[in-house]
Backbone bond lengths (Angstrom), bond angles and torsions (degrees), N, CA, C in turn:
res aa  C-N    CA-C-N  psi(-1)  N-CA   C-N-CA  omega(-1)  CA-C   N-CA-C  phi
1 X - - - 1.449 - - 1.532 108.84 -
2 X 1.442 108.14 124.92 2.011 105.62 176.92 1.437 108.41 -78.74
3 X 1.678 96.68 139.10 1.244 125.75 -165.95 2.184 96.46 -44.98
4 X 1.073 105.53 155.62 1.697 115.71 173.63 1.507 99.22 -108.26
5 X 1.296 134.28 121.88 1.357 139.62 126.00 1.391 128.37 -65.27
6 X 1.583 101.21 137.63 1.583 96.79 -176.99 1.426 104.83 -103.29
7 X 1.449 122.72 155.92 1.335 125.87 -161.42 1.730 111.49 -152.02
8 X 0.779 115.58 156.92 1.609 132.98 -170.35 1.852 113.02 -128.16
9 X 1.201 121.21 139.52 1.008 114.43 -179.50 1.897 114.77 -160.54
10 X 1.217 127.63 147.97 1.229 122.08 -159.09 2.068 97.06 -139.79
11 X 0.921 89.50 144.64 1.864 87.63 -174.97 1.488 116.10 -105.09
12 X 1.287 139.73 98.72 1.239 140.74 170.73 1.671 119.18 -33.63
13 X 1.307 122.62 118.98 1.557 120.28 166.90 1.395 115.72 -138.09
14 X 0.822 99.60 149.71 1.682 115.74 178.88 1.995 92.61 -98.46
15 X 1.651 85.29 124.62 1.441 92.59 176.63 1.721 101.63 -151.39
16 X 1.401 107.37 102.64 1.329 118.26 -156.27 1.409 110.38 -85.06
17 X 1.346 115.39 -12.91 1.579 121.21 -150.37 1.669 94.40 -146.87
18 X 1.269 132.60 88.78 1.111 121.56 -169.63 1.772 108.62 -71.30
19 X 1.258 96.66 -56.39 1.668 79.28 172.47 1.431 137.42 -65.02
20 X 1.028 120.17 26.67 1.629 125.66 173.01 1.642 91.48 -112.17
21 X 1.377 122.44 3.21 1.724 95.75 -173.79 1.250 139.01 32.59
22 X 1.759 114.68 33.91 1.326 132.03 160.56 1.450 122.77 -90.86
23 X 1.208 142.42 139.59 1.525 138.36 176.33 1.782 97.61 -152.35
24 X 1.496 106.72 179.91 0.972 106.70 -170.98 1.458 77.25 -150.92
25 X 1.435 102.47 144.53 1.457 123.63 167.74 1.706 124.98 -73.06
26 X 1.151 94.92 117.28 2.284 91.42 -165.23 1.338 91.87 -131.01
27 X 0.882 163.21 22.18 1.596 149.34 152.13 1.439 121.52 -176.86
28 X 1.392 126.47 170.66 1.169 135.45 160.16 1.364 117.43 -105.16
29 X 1.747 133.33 146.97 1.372 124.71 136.63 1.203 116.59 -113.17
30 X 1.279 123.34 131.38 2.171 111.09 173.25 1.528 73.68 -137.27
31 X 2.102 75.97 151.51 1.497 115.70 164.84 1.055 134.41 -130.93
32 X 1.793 117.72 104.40 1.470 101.86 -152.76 2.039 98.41 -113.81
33 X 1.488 111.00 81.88 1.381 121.85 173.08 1.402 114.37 -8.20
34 X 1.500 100.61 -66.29 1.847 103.67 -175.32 1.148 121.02 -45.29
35 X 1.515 116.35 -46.48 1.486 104.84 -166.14 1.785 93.02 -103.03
36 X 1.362 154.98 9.84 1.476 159.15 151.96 1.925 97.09 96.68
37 X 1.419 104.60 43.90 1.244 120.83 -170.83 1.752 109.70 -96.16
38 X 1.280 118.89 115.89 1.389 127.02 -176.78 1.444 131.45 -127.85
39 X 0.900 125.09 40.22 1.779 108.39 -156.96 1.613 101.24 -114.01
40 X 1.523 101.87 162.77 1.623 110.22 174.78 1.740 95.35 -149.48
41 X 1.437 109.01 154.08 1.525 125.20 -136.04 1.167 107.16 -148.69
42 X 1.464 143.52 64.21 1.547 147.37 170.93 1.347 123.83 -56.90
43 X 1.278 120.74 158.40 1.469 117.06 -179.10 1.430 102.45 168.79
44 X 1.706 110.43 93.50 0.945 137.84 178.52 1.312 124.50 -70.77
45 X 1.364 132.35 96.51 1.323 143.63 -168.49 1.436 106.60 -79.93
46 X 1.371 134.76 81.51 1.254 136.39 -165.22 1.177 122.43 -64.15
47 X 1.353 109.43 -63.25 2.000 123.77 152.97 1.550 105.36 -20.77
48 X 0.912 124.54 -88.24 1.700 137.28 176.45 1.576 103.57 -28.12
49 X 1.210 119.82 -66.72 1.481 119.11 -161.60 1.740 104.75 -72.10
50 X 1.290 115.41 -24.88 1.540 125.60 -177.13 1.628 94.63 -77.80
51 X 1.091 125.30 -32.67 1.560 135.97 -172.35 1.861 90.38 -53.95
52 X 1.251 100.76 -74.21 1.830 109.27 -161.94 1.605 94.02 -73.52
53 X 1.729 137.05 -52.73 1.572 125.15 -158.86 1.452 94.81 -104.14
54 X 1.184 168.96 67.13 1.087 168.70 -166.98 2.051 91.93 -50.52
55 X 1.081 96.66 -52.79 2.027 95.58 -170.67 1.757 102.76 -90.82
56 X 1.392 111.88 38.60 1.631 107.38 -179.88 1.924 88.65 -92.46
57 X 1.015 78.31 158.35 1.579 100.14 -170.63 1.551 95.03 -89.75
58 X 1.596 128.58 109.31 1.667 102.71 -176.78 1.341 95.04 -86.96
59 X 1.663 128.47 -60.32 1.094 130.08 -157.24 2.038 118.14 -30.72
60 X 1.519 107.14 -43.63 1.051 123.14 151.88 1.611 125.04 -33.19
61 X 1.357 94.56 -71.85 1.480 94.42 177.98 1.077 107.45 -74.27
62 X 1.304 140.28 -39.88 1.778 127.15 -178.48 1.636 100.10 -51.17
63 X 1.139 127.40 -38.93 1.539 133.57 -173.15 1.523 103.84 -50.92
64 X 1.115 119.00 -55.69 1.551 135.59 -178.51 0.987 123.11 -61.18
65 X 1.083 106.68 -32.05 1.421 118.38 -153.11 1.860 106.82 -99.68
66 X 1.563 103.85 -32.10 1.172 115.08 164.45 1.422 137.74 -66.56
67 X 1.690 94.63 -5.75 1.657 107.17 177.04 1.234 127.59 -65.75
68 X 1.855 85.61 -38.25 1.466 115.74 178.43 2.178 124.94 -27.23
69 X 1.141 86.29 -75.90 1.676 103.93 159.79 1.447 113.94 -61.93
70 X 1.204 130.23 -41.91 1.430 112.17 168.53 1.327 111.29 -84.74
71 X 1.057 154.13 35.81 1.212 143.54 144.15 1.714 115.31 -100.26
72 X 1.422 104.64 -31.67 1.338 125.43 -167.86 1.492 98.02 -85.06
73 X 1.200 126.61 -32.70 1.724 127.45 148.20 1.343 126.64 -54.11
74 X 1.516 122.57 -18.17 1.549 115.71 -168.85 1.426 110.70 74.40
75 X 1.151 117.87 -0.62 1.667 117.21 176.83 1.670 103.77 -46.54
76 X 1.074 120.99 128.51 1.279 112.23 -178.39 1.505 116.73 -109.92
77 X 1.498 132.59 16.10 1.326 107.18 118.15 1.655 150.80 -103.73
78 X 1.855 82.16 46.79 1.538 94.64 143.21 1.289 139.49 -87.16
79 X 1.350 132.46 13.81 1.343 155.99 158.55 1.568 91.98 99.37
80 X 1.282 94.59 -166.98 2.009 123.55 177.60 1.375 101.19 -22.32
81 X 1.209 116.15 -64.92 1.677 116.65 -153.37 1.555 93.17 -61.77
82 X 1.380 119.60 -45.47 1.404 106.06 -158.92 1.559 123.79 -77.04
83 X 1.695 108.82 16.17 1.255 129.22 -179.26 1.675 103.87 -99.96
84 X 1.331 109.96 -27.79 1.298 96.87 -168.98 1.733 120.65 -62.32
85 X 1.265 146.62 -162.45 1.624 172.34 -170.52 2.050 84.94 -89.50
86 X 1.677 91.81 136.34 1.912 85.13 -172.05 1.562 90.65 -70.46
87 X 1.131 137.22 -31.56 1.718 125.84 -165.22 1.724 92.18 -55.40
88 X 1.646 106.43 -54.51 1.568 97.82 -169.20 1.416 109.79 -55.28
89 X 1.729 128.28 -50.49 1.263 122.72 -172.96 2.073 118.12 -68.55
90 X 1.234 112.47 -20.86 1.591 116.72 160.10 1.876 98.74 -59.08
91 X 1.334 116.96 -79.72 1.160 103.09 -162.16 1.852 122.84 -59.77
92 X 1.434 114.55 -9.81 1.018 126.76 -179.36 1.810 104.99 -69.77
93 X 1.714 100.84 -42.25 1.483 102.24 -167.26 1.947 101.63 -88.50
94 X 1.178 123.34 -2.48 1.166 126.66 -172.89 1.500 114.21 -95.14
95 X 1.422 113.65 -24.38 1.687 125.02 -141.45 1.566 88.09 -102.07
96 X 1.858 94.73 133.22 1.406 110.93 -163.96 1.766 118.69 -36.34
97 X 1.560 92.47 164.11 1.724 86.67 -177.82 1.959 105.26 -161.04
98 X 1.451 111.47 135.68 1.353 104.10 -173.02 1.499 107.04 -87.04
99 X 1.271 113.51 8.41 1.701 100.41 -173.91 1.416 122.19 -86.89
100 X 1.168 130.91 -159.05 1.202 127.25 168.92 1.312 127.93 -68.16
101 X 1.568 118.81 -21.52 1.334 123.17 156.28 1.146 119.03 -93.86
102 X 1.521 134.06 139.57 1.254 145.04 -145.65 1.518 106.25 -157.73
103 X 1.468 95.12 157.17 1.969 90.73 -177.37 1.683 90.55 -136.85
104 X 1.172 109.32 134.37 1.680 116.87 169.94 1.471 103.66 -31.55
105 X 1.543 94.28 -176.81 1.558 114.10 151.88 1.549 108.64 -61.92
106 X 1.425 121.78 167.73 1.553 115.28 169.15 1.024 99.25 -95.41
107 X 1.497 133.37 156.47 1.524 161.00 175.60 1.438 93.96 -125.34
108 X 1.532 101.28 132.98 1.158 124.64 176.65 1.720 107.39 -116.67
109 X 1.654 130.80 160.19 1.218 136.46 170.70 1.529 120.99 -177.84
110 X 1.568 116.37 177.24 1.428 113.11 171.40 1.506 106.83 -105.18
111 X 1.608 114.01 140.64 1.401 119.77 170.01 1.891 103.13 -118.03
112 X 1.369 99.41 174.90 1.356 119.38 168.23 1.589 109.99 -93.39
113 X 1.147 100.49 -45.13 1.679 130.08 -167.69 1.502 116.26 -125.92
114 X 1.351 110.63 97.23 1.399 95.66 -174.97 1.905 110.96 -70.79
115 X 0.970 112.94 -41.73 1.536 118.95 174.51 1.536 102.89 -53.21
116 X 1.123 128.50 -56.67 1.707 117.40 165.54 1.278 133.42 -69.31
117 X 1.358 99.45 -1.23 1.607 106.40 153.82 1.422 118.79 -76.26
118 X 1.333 109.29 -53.55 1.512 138.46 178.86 1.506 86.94 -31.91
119 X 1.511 92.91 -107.16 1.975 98.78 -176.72 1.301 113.48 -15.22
120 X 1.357 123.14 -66.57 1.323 118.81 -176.54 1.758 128.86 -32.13
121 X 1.713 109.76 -61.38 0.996 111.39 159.01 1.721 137.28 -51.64
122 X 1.228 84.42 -28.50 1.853 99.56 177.37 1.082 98.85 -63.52
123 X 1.283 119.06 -65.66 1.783 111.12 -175.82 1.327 115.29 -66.05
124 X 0.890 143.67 -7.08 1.540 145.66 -147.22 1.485 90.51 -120.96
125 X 1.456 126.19 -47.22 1.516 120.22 -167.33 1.235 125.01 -113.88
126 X 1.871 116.85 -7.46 0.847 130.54 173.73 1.611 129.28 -115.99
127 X 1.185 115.79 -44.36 1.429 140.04 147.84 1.398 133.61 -46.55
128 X 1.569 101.54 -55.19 1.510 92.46 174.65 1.453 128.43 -99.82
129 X 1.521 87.39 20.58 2.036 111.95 -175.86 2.090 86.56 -65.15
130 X 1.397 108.20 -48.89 1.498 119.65 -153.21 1.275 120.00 -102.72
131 X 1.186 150.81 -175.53 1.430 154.02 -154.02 1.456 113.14 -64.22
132 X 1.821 103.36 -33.39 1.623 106.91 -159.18 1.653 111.33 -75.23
């Protein structure tokens, strides 16, 4: 039987207008400790988000939003955060936030594959939210 990793994961949205309780799904982060597994995965559906904010600023948010993965890489000119331990930089990119970018609740689970988990969810929660 292949080994199970346990894994954590939080979903990136752009939610511009809190009181309308609209968002749109724009990325993944999961962190799967056991195997030193970290990544987060954006993909800004522009059409869609212009659909509900017509005056949202994207360039802005694409800016932000692009940190996401470079911090969650350790790229280090993503400043401070992207130096820290990946547990510190997961919970850094997960941990609540009032702005327009937002991360779900965390979901926790067991994988075989954390990278084929990854994809999986990407397409499943981010991808097939939108046109493609």
């Amino acid at each position: 039987m292949p080994a199970l990793h346990s894994f954590d994961y939080g979903i990136l949205r752009i939610v511009p207008c809190q009181e309308r309780g609209e968002f749109v799904n724009t990325g993944v982060v999961m962190h799967c400790p056991e195997s030193g597994f970290l990544e987060c995965r954006v993909d800004l559906d522009e059409d869609r988000v212009r659909t509900l904010w017509p005056d949202l600023d994207l360039d802005l948010v694409r800016r932000h939003l692009e940190a996401f993965p470079r911090i969650s890489s350790g790229n280090p000119e993503a400043g401070p955060i992207a130096h820290l331990s990946r547990r510190e930089r997961f919970h850094w990119l997960v941990a609540p936030r009032s702005t327009i970018l937002q991360v779900s609740p965390i979901h926790s689970g067991l994988c075989e594959s954390p990278q084929a988990t990854f994809e999986e969810l990407f397409k499943r929660l981010v991808l097939s939210t939108g046109h493609r």
